[in-house]
C-alpha positions in Angstrom: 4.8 27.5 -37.8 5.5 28.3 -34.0 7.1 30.8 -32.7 8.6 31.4 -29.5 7.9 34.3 -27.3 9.3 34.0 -24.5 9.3 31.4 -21.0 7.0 28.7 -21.8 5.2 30.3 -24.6 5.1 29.4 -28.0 2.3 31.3 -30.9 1.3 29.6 -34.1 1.7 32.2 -36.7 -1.4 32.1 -37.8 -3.0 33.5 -34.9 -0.8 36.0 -34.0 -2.1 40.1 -35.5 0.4 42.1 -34.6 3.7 42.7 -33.1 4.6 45.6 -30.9 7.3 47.5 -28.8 6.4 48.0 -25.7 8.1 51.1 -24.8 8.0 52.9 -28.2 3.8 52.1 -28.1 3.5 53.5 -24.9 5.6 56.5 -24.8 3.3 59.0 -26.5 -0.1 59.1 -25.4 -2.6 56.6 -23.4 -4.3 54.4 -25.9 -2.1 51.4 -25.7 -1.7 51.9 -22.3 -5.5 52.4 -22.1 -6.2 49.1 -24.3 -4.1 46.8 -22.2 -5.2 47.9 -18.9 -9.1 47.0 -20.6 -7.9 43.8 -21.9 -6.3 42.9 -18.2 -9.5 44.1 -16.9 -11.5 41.5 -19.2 -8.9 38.4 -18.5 -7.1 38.4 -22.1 -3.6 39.4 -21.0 -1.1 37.0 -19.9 2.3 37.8 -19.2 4.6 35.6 -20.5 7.7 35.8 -17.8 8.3 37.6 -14.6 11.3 39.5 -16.6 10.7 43.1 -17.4 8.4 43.1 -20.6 9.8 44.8 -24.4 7.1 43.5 -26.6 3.6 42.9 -27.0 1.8 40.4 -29.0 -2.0 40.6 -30.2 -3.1 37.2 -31.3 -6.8 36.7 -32.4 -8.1 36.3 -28.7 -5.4 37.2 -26.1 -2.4 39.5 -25.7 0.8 38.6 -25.0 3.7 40.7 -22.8 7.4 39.4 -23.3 10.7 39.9 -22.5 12.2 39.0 -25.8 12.0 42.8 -28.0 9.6 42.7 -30.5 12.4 43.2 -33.4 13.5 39.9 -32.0 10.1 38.0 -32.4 9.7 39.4 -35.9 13.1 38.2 -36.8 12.5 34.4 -35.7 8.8 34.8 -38.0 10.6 35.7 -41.2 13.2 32.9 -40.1 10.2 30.8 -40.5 9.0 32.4 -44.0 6.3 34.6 -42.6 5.9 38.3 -42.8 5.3 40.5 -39.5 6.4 44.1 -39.5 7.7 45.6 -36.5 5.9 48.3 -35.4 7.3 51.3 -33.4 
């Protein structure tokens, strides 16, 4: 199944590892900030719309920023049957 995350982008569940707020992951602490800075350094972040990103999406090869909030996301996946747990 597909999910849509936002502007033109749509995931296939089956790639996607994990799903995560934004501003709640990056509060406290560098790592995330630290591991998406390195992943924009190697090429493997897109950014899904010029809107102000909420979420982030780790799939098996790329990460994903997005507008649309993270609890959203998780809600269209188990709309679709699948099981993602919203991280905070």
């Amino acid at each position: 199944m597909y999910i849509h995350i936002g502007g033109e982008y749509t995931l296939s569940d089956k790639w996607i590892v994990g799903i995560f707020d934004l501003d709640q992951t990056t509060t406290y602490g560098t790592d995330t900030k630290n591991f998406l800075s390195k992943q924009e350094q190697l090429g493997k972040l897109d950014i899904v719309s010029p809107d102000i990103p909420r979420s982030f999406i780790v799939t098996l090869d790329r990460i994903y920023l997005s507008p649309i909030s993270a609890k959203t996301i998780v809600s269209r996946s188990c709309q679709n049957k699948h099981k993602f747990f919203l991280v905070k």
